[in-house]
C-alpha positions in Angstrom: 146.4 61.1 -159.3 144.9 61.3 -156.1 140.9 61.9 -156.2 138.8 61.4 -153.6 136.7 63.8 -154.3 132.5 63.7 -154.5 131.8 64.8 -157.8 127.9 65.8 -158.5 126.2 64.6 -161.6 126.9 67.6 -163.8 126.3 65.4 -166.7 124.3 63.4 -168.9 127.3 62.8 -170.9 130.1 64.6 -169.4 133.1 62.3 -168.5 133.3 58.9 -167.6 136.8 59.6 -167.3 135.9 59.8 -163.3 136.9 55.9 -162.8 140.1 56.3 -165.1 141.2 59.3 -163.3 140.8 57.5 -159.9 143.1 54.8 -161.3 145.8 57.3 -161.6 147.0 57.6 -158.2 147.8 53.3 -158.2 149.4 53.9 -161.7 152.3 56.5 -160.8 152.3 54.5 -157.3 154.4 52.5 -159.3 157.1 54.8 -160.9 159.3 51.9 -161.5 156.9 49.6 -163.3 156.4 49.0 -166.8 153.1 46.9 -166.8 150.2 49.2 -166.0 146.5 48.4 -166.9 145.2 50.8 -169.2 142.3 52.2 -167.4 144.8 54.1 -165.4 144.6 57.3 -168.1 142.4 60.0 -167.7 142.9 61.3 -171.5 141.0 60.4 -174.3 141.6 59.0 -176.8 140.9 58.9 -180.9 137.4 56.8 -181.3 136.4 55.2 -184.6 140.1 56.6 -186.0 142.7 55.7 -188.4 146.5 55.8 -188.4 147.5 59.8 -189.0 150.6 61.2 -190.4 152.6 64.2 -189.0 152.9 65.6 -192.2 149.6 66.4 -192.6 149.1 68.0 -188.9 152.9 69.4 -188.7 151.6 71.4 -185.9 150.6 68.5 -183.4 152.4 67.8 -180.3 152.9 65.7 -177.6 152.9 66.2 -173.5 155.5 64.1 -171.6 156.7 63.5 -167.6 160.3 63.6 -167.9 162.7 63.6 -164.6 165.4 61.4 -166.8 168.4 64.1 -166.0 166.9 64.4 -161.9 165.9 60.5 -161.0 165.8 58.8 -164.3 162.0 58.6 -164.1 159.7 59.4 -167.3 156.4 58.8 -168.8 155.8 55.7 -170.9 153.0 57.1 -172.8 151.8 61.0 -173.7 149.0 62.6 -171.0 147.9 65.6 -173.3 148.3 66.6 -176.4 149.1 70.2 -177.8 149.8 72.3 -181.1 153.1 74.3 -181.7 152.0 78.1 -181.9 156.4 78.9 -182.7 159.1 77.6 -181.8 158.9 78.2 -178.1 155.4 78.6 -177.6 153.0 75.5 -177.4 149.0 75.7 -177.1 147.5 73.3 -174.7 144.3 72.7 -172.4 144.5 74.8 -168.9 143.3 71.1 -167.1 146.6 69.2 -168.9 148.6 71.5 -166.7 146.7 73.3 -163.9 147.5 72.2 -159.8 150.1 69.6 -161.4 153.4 70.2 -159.6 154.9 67.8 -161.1 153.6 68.5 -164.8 154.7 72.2 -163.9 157.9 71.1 -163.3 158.9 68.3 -165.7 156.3 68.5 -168.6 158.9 67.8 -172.1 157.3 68.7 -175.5 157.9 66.6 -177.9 156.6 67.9 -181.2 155.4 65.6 -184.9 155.5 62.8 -182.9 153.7 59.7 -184.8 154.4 57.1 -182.6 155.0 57.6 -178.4 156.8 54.3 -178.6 159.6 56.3 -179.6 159.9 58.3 -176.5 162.2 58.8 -174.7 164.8 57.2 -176.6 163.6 57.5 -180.7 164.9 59.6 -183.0 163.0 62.8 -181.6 163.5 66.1 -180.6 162.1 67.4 -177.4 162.1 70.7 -175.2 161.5 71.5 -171.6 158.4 73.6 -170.7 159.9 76.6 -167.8 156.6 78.8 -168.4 153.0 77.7 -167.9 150.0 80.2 -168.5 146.8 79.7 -168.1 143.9 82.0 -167.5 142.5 83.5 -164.1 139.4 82.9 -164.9 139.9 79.3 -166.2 137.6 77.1 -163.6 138.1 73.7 -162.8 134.7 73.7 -161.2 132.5 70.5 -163.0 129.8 72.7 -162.9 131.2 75.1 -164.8 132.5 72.8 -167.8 135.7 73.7 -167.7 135.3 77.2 -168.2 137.9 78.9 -170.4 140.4 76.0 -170.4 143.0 77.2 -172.8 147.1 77.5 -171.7 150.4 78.2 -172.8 153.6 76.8 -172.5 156.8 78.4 -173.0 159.6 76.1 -173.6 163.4 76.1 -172.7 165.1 75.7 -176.2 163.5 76.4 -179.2 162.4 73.5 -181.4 163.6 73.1 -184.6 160.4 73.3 -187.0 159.3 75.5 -189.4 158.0 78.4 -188.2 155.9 79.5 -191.3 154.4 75.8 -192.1 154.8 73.8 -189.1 153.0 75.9 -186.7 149.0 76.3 -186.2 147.0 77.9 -188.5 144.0 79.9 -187.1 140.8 80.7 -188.8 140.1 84.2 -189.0 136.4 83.9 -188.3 134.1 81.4 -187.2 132.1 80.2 -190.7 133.0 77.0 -189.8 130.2 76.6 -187.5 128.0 77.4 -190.5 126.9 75.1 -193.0 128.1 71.4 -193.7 132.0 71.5 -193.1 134.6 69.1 -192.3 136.2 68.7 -189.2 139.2 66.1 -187.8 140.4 65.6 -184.0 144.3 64.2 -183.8 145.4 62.5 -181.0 147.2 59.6 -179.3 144.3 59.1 -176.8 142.9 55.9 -176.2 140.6 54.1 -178.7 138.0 53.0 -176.5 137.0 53.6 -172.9 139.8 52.5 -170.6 141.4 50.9 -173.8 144.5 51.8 -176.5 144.8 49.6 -179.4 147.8 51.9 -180.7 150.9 54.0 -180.3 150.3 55.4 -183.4 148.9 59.1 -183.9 145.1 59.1 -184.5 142.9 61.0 -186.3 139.0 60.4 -187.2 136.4 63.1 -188.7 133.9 64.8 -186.7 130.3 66.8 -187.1 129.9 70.2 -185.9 126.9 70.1 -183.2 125.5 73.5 -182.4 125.2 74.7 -178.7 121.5 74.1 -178.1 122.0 71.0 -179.3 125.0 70.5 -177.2 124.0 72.2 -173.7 120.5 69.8 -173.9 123.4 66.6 -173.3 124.2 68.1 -170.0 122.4 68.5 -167.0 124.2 72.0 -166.0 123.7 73.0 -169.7 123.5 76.4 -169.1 127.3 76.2 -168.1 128.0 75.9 -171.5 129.4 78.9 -173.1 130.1 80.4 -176.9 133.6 80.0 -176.2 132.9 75.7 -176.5 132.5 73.9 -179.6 130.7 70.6 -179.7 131.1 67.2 -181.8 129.9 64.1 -182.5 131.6 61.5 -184.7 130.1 58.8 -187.6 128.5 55.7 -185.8 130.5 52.5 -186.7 128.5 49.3 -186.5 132.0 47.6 -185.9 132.6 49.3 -182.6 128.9 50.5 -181.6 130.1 53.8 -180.5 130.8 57.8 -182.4 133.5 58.9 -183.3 135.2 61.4 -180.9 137.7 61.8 -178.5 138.8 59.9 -175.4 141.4 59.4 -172.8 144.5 61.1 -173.5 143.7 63.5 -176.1 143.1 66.3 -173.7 144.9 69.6 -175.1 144.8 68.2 -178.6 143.8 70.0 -181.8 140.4 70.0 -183.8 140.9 71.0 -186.9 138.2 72.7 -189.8 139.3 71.8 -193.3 139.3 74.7 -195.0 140.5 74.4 -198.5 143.8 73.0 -198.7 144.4 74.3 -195.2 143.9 72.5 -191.7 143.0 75.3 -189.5 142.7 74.6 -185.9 139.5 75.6 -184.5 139.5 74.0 -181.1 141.5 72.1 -178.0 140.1 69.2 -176.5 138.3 69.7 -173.2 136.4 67.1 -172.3 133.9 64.4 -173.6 131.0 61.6 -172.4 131.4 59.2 -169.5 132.0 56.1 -171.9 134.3 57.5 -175.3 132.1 57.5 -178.0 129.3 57.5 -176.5 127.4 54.1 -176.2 124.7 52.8 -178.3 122.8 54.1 -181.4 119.9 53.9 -179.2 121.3 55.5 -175.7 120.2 59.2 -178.0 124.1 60.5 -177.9 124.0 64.3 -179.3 127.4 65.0 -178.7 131.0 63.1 -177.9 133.6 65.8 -177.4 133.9 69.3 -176.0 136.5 72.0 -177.3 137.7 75.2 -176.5 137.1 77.2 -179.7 140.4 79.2 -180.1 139.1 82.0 -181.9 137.8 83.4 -178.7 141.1 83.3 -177.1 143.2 84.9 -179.8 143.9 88.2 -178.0 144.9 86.8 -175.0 147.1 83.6 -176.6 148.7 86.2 -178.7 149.8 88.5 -175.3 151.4 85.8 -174.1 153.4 85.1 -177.3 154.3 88.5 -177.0 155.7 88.6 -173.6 153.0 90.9 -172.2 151.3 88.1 -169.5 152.7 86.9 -166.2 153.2 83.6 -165.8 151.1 81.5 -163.5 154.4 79.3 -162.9 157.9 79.2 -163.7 159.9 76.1 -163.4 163.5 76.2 -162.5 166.4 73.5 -162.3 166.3 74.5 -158.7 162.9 73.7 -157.8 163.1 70.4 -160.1 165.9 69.2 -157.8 164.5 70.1 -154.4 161.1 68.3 -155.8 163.2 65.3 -156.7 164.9 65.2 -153.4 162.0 65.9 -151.0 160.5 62.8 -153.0 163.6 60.8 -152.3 163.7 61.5 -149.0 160.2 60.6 -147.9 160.2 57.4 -149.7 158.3 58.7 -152.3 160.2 57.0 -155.2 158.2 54.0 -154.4 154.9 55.5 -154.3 152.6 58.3 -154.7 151.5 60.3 -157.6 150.7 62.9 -159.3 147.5 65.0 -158.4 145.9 66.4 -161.5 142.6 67.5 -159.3 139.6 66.8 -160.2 139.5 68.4 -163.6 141.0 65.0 -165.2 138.0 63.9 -164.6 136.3 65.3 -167.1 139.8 66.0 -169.1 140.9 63.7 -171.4 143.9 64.0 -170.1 146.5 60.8 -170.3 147.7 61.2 -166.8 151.1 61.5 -166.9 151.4 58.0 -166.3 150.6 55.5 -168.4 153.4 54.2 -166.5 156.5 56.1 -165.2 159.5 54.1 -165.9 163.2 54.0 -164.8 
């Protein structure tokens, strides 16, 4: 990623994930390297979590680069996460996807992935993304918070799941945000700022934080909208920081436990400028910001539904002619993929932990 950009203190606790996301641009500099530090990710990741299994979140998924079939370049880690909604439609942040040619063009699903070690060449099944939709009213302005950040991808080939128990379940109000309830964020984000101790999916439980409470962490707090639900994580004395998300679990599912069911309440926007939080003492109120899905519902399910234009169609055409024009300026040796300045404040994994031949 290439950011240059002068970004104005719309936080107390937005996202950190400013000096990450500047990092980007060196990491897919160097497509054909495997060693890359790992402050080069603008996602976050699981804080405070413990190994999670696919079977109990059959509906998580997994954002890859992959130009194998064009250049034989690919992603060596996952930038966003997502949730299946069927088998060709996938539910993901707007910021994993928006102003990213290159996402637009080679983004693979791969869905119930446990460990990313396993891509490209595991036992896994994957699917091309051709459709991206996101809203027009989404804004990637800072100031705004990430207003409305909610898209769909439509996918190539169908993934073989199924569609009745592997796919998100929604809640059909918001109670959740009443009373004492519990709540779990899945990812493959890191585990600490700038850090990833795992390939393995992670999950740790979070506590609901009401919007007053939520809007006071942030200087533009009045940006903050009903359609955002806020968290904050246990406090471990081992690692001195909450629970919550972090780099690399941008587009990722929050789920609400409700019975025997986990329902998917939210999508991972953003979170504070150091995962977790900091210290008991710094007076963290909040770790991670969602989109809350319920408000979305009409307009997800008009895309399912075919009735929505896509913001961006990907072709096999316009994958070549991107490879080539890269080839032919030398770019196969540097450059990198612009996410804008949204990763900032995305948790979004960049789609380069490293990009690999």
């Amino acid at each position: 990623m290439n950011v240059s950009h002068t970004v104005s203190p719309v936080r107390k606790a937005i996202v950190g994930l400013s000096a990450s996301l500047m990092c980007t641009a060196s990491v897919m500099a160097a497509e054909s390297s495997v060693e890359v530090s790992p402050n080069v990710s603008v996602t976050p990741y699981i804080v405070n979590g413990s190994d999670a299994s696919v079977s109990d979140f059959p509906s998580m998924a997994s954002l890859f680069i992959d130009r194998i079939d064009y250049d034989g370049v690919y992603s060596t880690g996952a930038y966003c996460g997502a949730t299946i909604l069927d088998p060709t439609h996938i539910l993901t942040a707007a910021h994993c996807i928006y102003g990213n040619e290159e996402g637009q063009l080679f983004t693979i699903v791969v869905p119930q992935l446990e460990d990313t070690s396993e891509f490209p060449n595991g036992n896994i099944q994957k699917s091309r993304v051709v459709e991206v939709y996101y809203r027009s009213d989404y804004s990637d302005n800072l100031s705004d918070l990430l207003r409305n950040d909610v898209a769909v991808l439509k996918l190539e080939s169908a993934l073989n799941i199924d569609s009745v128990n592997d796919v998100v379940k929604r809640p059909s109000d918001d109670s959740y945000r009443i009373g004492v309830n519990d709540f779990v964020a899945v990812g493959h984000g890191n585990t600490e700022s700038d850090f990833d101790a795992t390939t393995i999916l992670q999950k740790a439980p979070l506590n609901y934080v009401d919007n007053s409470t939520c809007a006071s962490a942030f200087i533009d707090g009045s940006a903050l909208t009903d359609n955002q639900l806020c968290f904050i994580g246990d406090y471990s004395v081992f690692t001195r920081l909450y629970g919550g998300t972090c780099q690399g679990d941008s587009g990722g599912p929050v789920y609400w436990k409700d019975g025997a069911d986990y329902r998917q309440v939210g999508i991972t926007s953003f979170g504070t400028e150091t995962c977790g939080g900091g210290s008991i003492t710094s007076g963290v109120k909040v770790t991670s910001v969602f989109t809350e899905i319920l408000d979305y519902e009409a307009w997800i399910d008009s895309v399912v539904a075919g009735n929505e234009t896509p913001k961006f169609v990907s072709t096999d055409a316009k994958r070549t002619a991107y490879v080539n024009a890269r080839n032919s300026s030398g770019s196969s040796s540097g450059g990198g993929v612009s996410f804008g300045l949204l990763g900032i404040l995305m948790l979004i994994a960049g789609v380069r932990k490293a990009l690999k031949r």
